[in-house]
C-alpha positions as CSV (number, residue, x, y, z in Angstrom):
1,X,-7.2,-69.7,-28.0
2,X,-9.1,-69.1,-24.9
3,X,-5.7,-69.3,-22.3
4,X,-4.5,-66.2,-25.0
5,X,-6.7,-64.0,-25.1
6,X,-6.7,-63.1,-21.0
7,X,-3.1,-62.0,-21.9
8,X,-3.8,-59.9,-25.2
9,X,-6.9,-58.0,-23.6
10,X,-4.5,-55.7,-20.8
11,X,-2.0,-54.6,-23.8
12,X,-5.1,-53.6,-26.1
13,X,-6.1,-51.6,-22.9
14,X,-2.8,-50.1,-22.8
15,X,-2.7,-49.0,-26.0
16,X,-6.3,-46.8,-25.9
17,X,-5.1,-45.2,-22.8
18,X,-1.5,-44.5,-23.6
19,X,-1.3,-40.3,-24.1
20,X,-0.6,-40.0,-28.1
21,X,2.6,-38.9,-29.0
22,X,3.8,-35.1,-29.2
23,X,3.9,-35.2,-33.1
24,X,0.3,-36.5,-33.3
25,X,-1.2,-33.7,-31.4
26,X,-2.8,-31.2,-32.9
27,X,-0.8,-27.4,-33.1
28,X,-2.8,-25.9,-31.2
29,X,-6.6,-25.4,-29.8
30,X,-9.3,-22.8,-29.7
31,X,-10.8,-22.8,-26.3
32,X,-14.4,-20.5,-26.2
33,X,-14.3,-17.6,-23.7
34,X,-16.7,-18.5,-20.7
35,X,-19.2,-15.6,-19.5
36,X,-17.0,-14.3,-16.8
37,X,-14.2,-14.8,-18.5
38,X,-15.0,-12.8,-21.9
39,X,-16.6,-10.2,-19.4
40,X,-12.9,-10.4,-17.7
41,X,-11.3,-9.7,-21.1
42,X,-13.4,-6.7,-21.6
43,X,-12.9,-5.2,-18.1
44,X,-9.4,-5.6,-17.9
45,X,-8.2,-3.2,-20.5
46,X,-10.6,-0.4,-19.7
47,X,-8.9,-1.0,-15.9
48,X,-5.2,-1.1,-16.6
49,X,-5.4,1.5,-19.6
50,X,-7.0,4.9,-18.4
51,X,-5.6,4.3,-14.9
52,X,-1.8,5.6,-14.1
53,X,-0.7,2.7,-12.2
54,X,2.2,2.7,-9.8
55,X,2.9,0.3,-7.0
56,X,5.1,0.2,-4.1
57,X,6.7,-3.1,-2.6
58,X,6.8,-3.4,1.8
59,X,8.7,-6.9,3.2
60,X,6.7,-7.3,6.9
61,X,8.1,-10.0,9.0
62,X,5.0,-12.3,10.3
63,X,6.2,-14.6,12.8
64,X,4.8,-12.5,15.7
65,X,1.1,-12.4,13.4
66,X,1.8,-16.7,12.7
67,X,2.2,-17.2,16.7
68,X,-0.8,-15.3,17.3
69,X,-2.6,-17.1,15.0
70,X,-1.5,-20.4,15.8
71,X,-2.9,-19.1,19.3
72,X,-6.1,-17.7,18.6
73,X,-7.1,-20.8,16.5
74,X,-6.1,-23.5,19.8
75,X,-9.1,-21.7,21.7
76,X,-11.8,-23.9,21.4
77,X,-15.3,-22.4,20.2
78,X,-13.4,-19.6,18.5
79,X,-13.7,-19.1,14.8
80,X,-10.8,-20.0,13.0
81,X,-8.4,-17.0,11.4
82,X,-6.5,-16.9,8.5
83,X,-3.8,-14.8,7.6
84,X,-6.0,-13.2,5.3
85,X,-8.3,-12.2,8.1
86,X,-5.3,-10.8,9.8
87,X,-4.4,-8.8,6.5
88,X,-7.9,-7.7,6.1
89,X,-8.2,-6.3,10.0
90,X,-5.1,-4.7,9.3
91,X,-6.4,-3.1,6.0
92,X,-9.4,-1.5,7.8
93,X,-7.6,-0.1,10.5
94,X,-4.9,1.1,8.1
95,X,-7.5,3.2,5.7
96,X,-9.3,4.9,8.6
97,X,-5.8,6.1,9.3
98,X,-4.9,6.9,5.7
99,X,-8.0,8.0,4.1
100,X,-6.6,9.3,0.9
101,X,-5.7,5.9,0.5
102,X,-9.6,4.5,0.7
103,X,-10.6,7.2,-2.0
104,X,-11.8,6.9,-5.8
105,X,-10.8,8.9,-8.7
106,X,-14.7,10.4,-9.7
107,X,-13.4,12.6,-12.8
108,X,-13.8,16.2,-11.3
109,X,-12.9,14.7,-7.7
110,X,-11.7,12.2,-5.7
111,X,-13.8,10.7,-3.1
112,X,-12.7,10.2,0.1
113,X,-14.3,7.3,2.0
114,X,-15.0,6.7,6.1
115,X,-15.9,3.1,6.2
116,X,-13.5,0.3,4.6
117,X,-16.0,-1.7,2.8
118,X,-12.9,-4.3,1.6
119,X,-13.3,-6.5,-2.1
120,X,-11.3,-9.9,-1.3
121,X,-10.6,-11.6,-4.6
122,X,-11.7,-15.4,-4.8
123,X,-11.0,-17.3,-7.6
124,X,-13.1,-19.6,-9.3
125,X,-12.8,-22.0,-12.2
126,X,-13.3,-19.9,-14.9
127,X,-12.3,-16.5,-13.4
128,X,-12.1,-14.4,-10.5
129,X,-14.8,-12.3,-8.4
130,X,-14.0,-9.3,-5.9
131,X,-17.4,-10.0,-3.5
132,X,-17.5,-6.8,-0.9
133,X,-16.6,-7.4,2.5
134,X,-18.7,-4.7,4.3
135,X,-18.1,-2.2,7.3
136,X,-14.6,-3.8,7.9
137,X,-13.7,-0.7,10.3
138,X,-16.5,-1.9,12.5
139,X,-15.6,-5.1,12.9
140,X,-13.8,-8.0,15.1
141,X,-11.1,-10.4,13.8
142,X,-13.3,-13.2,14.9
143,X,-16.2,-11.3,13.0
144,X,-14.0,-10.6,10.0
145,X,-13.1,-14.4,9.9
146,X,-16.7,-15.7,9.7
147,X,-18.1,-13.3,7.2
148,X,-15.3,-13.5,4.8
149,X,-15.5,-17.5,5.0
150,X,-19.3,-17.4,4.4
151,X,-18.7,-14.7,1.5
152,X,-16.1,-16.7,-0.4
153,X,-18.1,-20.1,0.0
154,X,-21.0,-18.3,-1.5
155,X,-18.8,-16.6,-3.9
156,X,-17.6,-20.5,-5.1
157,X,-21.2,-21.8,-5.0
158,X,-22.0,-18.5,-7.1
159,X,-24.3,-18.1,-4.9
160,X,-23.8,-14.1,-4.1
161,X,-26.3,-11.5,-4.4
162,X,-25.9,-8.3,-6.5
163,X,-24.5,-5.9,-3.9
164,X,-22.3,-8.0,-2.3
165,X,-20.0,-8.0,-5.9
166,X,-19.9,-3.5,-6.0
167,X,-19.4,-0.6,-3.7
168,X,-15.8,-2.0,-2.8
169,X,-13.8,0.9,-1.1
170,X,-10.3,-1.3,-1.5
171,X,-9.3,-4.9,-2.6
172,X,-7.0,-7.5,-1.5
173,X,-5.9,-10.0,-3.7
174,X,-4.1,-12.9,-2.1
175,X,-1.9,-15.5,-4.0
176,X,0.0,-17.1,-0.8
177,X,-1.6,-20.1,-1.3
178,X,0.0,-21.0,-4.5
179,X,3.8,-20.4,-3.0
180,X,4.0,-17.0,-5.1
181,X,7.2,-14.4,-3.8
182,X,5.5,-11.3,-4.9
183,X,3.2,-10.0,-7.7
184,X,1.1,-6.7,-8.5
185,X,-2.3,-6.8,-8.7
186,X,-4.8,-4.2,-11.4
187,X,-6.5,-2.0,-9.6
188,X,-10.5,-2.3,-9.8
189,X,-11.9,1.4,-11.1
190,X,-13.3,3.2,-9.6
191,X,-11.3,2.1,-6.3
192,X,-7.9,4.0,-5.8
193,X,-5.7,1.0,-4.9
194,X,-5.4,-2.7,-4.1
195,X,-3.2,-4.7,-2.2
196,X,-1.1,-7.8,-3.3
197,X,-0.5,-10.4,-1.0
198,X,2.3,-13.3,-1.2
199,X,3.2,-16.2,0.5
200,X,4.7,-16.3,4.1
201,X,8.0,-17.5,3.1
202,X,10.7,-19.2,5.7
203,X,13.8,-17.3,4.9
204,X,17.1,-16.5,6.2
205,X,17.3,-13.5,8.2
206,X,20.0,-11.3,10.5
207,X,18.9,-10.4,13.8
208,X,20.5,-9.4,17.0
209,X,21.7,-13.2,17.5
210,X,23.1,-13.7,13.9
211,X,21.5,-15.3,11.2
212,X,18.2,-17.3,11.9
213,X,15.3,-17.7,10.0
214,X,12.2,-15.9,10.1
215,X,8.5,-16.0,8.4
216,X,8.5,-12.9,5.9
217,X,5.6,-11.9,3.6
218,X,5.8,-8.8,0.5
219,X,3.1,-6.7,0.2
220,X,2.9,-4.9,-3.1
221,X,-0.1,-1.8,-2.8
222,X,-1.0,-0.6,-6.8
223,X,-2.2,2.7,-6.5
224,X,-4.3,5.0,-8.9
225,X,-2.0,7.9,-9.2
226,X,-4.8,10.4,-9.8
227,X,-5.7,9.5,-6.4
228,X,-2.4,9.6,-4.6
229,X,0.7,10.1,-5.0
230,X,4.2,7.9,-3.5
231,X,4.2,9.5,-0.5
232,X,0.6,9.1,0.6
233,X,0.9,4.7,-0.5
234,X,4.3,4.1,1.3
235,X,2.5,6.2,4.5
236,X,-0.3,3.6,4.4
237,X,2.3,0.6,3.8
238,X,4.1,1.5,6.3
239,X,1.7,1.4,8.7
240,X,-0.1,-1.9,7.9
241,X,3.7,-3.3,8.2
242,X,3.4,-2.0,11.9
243,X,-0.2,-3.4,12.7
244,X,0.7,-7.1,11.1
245,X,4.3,-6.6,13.3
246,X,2.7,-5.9,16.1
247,X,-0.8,-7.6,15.5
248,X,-1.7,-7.7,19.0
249,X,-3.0,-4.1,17.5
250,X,-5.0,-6.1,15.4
251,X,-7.5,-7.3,18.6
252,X,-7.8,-3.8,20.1
C-alpha cells in the first residue's frame, strides 16, 4: 500500500493541472472594462468619427541612422539612443520646417504651433497613454533620449503628473518592437496628425551593386484633413525621410 501510493500521487497531479479540453470550456467570457480602458472606449469614437482622416505611407532606408546609433551608443558615459529618439529628433526638426503640419483644427481656425512639444505613445497593461515630451525643437538627441526614458518609466509606474499627459503638438506611436510592417495610427484631437512607426525590417534591396539587403522602416503620418491637405503631409514625410537618411542632420 505504502510502495503505491508514491506512484499514484504524480498522475493525480497531472490530472488537476492538465488544461481542460476545448469542449469543456465555457463559449465565451465577459471581461470588465478597466478605468483607462472604458475611458479609451469612449475617447476613441469621438477621435476617429468627427475627424477626416487620411494618411500617407514613406519607406526610409535606416542603415545609415542603425550605424550611427550603433556608434553613438559604444561611447562610454553617453546616454543610450533608441531609434525612437532618432525618430523623435527627426519629428522636431521636421515640424519647425512644416509648421502646418504641427497645427490643430480649433473650429473657426487652425492653430499653428512654434515649439514641437511631441506625445510618444507607451503602452501599459490595460491601455495606452500619450505623456508629452516637451520643447523637442530645443533639444539634443542625448537630451531627447534621457527625458523620454524617464517619461515612459514614469508613464509605466503611473507615476506622471497632470501636464505631462496634454498640450501634445504631435504624437508618435511606435509598434517596431512587436515585428509589425506597417499600421496607421488615430489621430489624438485636437492635434492635426500622428505618425506611425514600424519595425526596421532586413529586406532585399537593388542598389548600384545589384541586389543586397538593406535595413528599411515605413512611416505612415494620419493627418486631420481640416488641417492639411496631401500635399502639405507628403512635404513633411518627405523631409523626415531625408533627416533619418541622412541623420548626421539629426546631431546639428
Amino acid at each position: 500500500m505504502s510502495a503505491a501510493a508514491p506512484a499514484a500521487a504524480p498522475a493525480l497531479r497531472a490530472v488537476r493541472l492538465a488544461p481542460r479540453p476545448v469542449g469543456e470550456r465555457p463559449e465565451y467570457e465577459d471581461v470588465a472594462l478597466t478605468a483607462m480602458r472604458a475611458t479609451i472606449a469612449k475617447r476613441m469614437p469621438l477621435a476617429k468619427a468627427p475627424v477626416p482622416h487620411f494618411y500617407i505611407t514613406s519607406e526610409v532606408a535606416m542603415d545609415r541612422a542603425w550605424e550611427l546609433r550603433q556608434e553613438l551608443n559604444a561611447l562610454e558615459g553617453q546616454p543610450k539612443i533608441s531609434i525612437n529618439d532618432l525618430i523623435v529628433r527627426a519629428c522636431a526638426i521636421a515640424l519647425l520646417e512644416h509648421p502646418n503640419v504641427n497645427a490643430s483644427f480649433q473650429g473657426e481656425h487652425v492653430r499653428v504651433y512654434h515649439r514641437a512639444h511631441i506625445g510618444i505613445a507607451v503602452a501599459l497593461d490595460d491601455g495606452l497613454i500619450t505623456p508629452v515630451l516637451r520643447h523637442c525643437e530645443s533639444k539634443s538627441l542625448a537630451q531627447i533620449a534621457v527625458d523620454s526614458r524617464d517619461l515612459a518609466e514614469r508613464a509605466r509606474a503611473r507615476k506622471l503628473k497632470a501636464n505631462e499627459l496634454s498640450g501634445a503638438t504631435f504624437s508618435i506611436s511606435n509598434l517596431g518592437m512587436y515585428d509589425v510592417a506597417e499600421f496607421s495610427a488615430i489621430i489624438n484631437p485636437p492635434e492635426g496628425a500622428i505618425l506611425a512607426v514600424s519595425s526596421v525590417r532586413e529586406v532585399p534591396v537593388v542598389g548600384g551593386q545589384g541586389l543586397g539587403v538593406g535595413r528599411r522602416m515605413n512611416l505612415t503620418l494620419s493627418c486631420d484633413h481640416r488641417v492639411m491637405d496631401g500635399a502639405m503631409g507628403a512635404r513633411f514625410l518627405q523631409d523626415l525621410k531625408r533627416l533619418l537618411e541622412e541623420p548626421l542632420r539629426l546631431l546639428l
